[in-house]
C-alpha positions in Angstrom: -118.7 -9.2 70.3 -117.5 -11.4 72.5 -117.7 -14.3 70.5 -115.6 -12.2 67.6 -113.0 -11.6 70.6 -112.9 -15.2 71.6 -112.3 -16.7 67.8 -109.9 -13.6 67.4 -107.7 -14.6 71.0 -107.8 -18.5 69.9 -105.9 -17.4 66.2 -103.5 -15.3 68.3 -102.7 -18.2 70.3 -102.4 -20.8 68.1 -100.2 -18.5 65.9 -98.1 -17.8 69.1 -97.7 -21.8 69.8 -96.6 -22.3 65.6 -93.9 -19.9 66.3 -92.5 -20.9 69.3 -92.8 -24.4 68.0 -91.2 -23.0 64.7 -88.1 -21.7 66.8 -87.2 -24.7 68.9 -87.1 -27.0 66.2 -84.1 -28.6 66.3 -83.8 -28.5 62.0 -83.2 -24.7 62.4 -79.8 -23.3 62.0 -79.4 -20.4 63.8 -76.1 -19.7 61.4 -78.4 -19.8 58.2 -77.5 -16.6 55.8 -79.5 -15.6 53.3 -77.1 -16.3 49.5 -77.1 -12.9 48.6 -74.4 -12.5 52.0 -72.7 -15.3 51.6 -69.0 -14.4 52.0 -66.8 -15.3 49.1 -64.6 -18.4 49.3 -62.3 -18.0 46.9 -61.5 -16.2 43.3 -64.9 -15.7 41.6 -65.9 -18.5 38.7 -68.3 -18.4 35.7 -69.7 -21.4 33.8 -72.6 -19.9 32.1 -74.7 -17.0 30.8 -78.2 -17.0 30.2 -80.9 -14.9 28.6 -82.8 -12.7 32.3 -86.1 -14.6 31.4 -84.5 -17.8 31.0 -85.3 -18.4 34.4 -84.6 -22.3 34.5 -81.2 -21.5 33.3 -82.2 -24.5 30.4 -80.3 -22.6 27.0 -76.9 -20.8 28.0 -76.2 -17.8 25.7 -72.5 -16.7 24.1 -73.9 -13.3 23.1 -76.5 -10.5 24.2 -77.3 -6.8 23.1 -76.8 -3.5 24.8 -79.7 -3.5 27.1 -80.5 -7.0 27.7 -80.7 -8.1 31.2 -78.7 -11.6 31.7 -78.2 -14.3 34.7 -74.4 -15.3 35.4 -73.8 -18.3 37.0 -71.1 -19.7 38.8 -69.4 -19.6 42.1 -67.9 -16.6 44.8 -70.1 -14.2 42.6 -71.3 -11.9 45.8 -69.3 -8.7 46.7 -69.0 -7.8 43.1 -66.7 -4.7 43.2 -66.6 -3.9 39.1 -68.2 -5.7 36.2 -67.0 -4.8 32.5 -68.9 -5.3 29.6 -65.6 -5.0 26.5 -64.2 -2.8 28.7 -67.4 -0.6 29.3 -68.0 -0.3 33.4 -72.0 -2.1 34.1 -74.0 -0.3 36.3 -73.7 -2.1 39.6 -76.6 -0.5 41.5 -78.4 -2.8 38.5 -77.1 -6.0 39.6 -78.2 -8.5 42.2 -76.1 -11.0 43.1 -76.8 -14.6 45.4 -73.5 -16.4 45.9 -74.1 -18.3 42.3 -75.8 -16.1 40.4 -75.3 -12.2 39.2 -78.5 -10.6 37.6 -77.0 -7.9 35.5 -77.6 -5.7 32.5 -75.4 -5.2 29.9 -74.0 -1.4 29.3 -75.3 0.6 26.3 -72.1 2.6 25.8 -70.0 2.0 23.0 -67.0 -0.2 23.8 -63.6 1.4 22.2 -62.1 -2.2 22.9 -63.6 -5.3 21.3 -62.7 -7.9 23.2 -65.6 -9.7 23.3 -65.1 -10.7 27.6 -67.0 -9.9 30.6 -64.8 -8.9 33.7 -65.8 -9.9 36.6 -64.2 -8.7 39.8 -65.2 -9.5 43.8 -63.3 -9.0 46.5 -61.2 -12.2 46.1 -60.2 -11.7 42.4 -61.1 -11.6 39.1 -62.6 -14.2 36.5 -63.5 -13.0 33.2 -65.4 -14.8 30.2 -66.4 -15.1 26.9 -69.4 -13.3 25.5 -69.8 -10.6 22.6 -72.3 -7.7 22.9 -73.5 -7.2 19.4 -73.6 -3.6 18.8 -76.1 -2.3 16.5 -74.3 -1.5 13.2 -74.3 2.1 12.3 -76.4 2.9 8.6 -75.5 6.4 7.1 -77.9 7.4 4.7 -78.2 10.9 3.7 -78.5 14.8 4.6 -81.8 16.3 5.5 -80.9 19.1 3.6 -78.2 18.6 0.9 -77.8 22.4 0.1 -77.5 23.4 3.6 -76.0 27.0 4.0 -73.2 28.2 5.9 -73.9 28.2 9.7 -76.9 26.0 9.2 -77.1 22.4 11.2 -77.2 19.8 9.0 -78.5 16.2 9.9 -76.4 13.1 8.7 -79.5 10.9 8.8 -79.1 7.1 9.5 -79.5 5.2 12.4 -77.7 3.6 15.8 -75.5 7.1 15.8 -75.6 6.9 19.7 -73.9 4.3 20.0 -70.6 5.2 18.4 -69.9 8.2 21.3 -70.0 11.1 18.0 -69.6 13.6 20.4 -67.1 11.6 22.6 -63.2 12.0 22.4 -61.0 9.0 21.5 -64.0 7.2 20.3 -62.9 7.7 16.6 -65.9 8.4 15.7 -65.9 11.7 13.8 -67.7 13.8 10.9 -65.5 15.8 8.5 -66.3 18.5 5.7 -63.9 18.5 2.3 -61.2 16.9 5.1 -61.7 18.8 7.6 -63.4 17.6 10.9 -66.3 19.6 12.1 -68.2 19.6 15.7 -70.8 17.3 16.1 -73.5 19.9 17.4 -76.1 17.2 18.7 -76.2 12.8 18.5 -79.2 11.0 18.6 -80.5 7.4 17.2 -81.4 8.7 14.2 -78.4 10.8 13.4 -75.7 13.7 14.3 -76.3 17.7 13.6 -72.8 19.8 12.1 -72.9 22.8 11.0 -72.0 24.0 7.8 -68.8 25.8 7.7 -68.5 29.6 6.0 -67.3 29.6 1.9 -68.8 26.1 1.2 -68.9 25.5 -2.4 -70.9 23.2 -4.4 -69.9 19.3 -4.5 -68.8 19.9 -1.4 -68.4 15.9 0.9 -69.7 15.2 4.2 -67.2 12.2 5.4 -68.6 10.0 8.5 -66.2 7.8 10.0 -66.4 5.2 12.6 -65.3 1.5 14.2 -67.9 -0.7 13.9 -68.4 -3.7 16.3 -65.8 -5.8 14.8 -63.0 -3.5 15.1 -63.4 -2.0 11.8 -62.9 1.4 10.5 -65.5 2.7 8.3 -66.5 5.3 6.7 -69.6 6.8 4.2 -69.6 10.0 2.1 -72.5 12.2 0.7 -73.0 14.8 -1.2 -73.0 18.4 -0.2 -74.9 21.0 -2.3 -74.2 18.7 -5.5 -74.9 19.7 -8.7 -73.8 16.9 -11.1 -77.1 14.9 -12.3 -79.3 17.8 -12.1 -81.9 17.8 -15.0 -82.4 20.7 -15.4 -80.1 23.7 -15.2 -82.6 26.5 -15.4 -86.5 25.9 -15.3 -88.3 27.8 -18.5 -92.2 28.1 -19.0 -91.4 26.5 -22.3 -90.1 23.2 -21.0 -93.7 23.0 -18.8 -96.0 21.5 -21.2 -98.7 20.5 -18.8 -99.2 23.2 -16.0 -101.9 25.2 -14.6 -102.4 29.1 -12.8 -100.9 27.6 -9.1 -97.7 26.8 -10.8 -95.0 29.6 -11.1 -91.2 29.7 -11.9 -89.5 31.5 -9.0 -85.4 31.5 -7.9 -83.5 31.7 -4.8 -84.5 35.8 -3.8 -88.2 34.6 -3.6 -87.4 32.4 -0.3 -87.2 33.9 2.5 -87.9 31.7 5.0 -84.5 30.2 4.9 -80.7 30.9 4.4 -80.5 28.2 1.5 -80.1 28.7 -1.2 -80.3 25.8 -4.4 -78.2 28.4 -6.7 -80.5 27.8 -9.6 -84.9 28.2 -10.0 -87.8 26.0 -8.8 -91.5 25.6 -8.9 -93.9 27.4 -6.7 -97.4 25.7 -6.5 -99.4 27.8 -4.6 -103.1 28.4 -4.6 -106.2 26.5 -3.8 -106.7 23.4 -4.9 -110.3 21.5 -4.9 -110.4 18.3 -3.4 -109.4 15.3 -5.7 -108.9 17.9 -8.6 -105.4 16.9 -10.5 -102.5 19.2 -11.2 -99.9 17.8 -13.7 -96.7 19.2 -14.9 -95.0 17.8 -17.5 -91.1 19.1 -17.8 -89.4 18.3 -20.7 -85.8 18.3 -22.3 -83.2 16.8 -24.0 -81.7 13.8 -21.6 -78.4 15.2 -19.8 -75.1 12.9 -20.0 -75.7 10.8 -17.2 -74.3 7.5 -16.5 -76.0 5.2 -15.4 -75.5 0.9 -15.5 -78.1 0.1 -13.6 -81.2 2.3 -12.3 -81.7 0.0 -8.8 -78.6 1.9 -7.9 -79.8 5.4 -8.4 -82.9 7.6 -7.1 -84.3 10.8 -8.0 -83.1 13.6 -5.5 -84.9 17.0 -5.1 -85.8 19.9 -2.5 -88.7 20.7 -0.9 -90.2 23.7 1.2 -93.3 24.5 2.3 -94.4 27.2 3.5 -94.1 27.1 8.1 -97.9 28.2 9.0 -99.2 25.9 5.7 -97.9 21.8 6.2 -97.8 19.3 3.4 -100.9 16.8 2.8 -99.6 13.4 4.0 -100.0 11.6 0.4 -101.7 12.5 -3.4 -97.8 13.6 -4.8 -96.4 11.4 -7.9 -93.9 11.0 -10.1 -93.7 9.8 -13.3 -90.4 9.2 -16.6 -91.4 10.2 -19.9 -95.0 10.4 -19.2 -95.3 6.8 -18.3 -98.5 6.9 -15.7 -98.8 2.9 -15.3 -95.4 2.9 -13.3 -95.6 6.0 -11.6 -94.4 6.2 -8.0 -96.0 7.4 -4.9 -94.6 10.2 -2.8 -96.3 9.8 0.3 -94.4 12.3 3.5 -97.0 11.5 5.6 -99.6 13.3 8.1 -98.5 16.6 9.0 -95.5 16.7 7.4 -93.3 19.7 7.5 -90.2 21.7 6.2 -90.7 24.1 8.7 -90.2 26.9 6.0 -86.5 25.4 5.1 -85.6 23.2 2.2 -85.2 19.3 2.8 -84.1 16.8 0.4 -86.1 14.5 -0.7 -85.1 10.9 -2.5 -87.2 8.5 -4.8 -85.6 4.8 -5.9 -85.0 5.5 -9.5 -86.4 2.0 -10.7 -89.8 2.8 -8.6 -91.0 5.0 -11.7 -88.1 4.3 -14.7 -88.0 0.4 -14.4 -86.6 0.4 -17.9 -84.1 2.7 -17.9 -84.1 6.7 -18.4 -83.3 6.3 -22.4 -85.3 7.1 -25.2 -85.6 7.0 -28.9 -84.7 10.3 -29.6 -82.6 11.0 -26.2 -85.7 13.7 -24.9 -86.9 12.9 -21.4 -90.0 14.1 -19.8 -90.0 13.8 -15.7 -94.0 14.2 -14.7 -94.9 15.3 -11.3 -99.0 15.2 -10.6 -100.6 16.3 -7.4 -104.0 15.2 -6.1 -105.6 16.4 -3.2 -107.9 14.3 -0.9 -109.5 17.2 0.5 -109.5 20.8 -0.7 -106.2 22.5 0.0 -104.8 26.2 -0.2 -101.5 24.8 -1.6 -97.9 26.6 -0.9 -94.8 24.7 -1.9 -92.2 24.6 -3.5 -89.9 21.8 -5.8 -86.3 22.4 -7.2 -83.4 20.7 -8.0 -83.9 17.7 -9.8 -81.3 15.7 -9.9 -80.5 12.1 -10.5 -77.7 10.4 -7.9 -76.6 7.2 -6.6 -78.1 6.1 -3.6 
């Protein structure tokens, strides 16, 4: 022990005399402050911006998404009081500042004005510079469930929606039925809830409209409860020319799981099925008037249910024109799918299973839906609507 006490005093000592020899050298300024307090000279200045892991400052940026954390440099940068992103306020309890540098992250709220600056503002002044934050461009694609009914939430499906402040005012950013502009029930990346309004009729238009990132007003429409395209008006028996015992013809009054209603019949395959055993329907009739240049610009729309206690298999669905098997396509909702008892829409690219065209010889058209289990299933769901529409 005493040894261990006698090694132990010696370190204390010699780390007392480094100290003391540390504090009376005459290199030390005793005015030193660390560069996160140094007191601003003058107006703040910026020369550059750079990517946050660029930290050799070695490629200055111009440009940067919402999110990204960057380095400014320049001079007077300490004290910052507000820091404005195209007019969006930064977080400032996110920034760390050292006289020359500012480590900040750029704002994720949608900027009304584009104007493609950051502000900076100390407690001497103000210096602003270029740089654009490159806003993810909003994609509208469709309606979960194009024949919502009244008082229903329907999803306008896309992506980036929170961005673009839909359920902010003075955003301009707004979602409109036949004209008239709707609440915005819920906003999230992938899309905005409304709700259907009472007396809807059929080809009914959702209108979303927004600025984009450039300044630009923009704005998609879709289809609400269409009906032009559809196939087939009313399903018959006789038109099924391929079918089996878990395939039945039922209309609207035989759902009751949901409000919706498609406002003409559908196919109920219910039943058990054994495991790779294959169910085919073949429904066939003379080709509606439809035109159509160019089939890469269409797909094949329908509705789908299934029952809630009894989800989809993830794959084994296809879909084939005029009985043409080599160039079928693939329906594949994935594991553990679910309507959740209400009808969803459903799309298909057109020219994945009618490369040539949706024309025959003697203007009949067959649309062929088969169904292969890979395990053995008690089946319960239901298909309606066929329709073909522009994407």
């Amino acid at each position: 022990m005493n040894k261990i006490n006698y090694l132990l005093s010696t370190c204390l000592i010699s780390l007392s005399f480094c100290l003391i020899g540390c504090s009376s050298d005459k290199g030390y300024d005793d005015n030193y402050q660390p560069a996160d307090f140094l007191p601003n000279t003058g107006e703040p200045e910026i020369t550059a911006v750079y990517a946050g892991t660029d930290i050799q400052l070695a490629t200055p940026i111009s440009e940067g998404k919402p999110g990204d954390n960057i380095i400014i440099v320049g001079k007077n940068l300490n004290n910052l009081e507000l820091l404005r992103f195209n007019t969006v306020e930064a977080d400032l309890s996110k920034t760390y500042t050292v006289s020359t540098k500012a480590y900040v992250s750029i704002p994720t709220a949608f900027a009304l004005e584009h104007q493609n600056l950051i502000e900076y503002t100390t407690d001497k002044g103000t210096a602003t510079y270029p740089f654009v934050v490159k806003f993810p461009e909003l994609v509208v694609s469709h309606l979960d469930n194009e024949f919502a009914a009244p008082g229903d939430v329907v999803k306008v499906v896309g992506e980036n929606f929170d961005y673009y402040g839909f359920d902010e005012e003075g955003t301009g950013s707004t979602v409109s039925i036949n004209g008239k502009a709707v609440k915005v029930e819920y906003v999230s990346a992938e899309g905005v809830g409304v709700k259907v309004p009472a007396g809807i009729k059929d080809n009914s238009t959702v209108t979303v409209k927004w600025t984009d990132a450039a300044g630009e007003q923009k704005s998609v429409s879709l289809p609400l409860r269409p009906t032009t395209g559809r196939l087939f008006k009313e399903l018959t028996k006789k038109m099924i020319t391929k079918t089996d015992r878990t395939v039945s013809i039922e209309d609207d009054s035989q759902v009751t799981s949901c409000n919706s209603q498609l406002g003409t019949n559908h196919l109920h395959i219910s039943g058990t099925l054994k495991a790779w055993s294959w169910l085919e329907l073949a429904i066939s009739q003379t080709l509606p008037n439809l035109s159509i240049s160019d089939v890469a610009d269409y797909c094949l729309a329908f509705e789908v249910l299934n029952a809630e206690d009894n989800k989809l298999l993830g794959s084994g669905y296809e879909f084939a024109w005029n009985s043409d098997w080599d160039h079928a396509c693939k329906w594949n909702p994935g594991s553990g799918f679910t309507t959740g008892g209400k009808w969803q829409t459903v799309r298909i690219p057109l020219a994945a299973f009618a490369p040539n065209g949706i024309s025959s010889a003697d203007n009949q058209m067959t649309l062929s839906f088969g169904f292969q289990p890979s395990e053995t299933y008690k089946a319960d769901f239901r298909l309606g609507n066929f329709r073909i529409q522009k994407k």
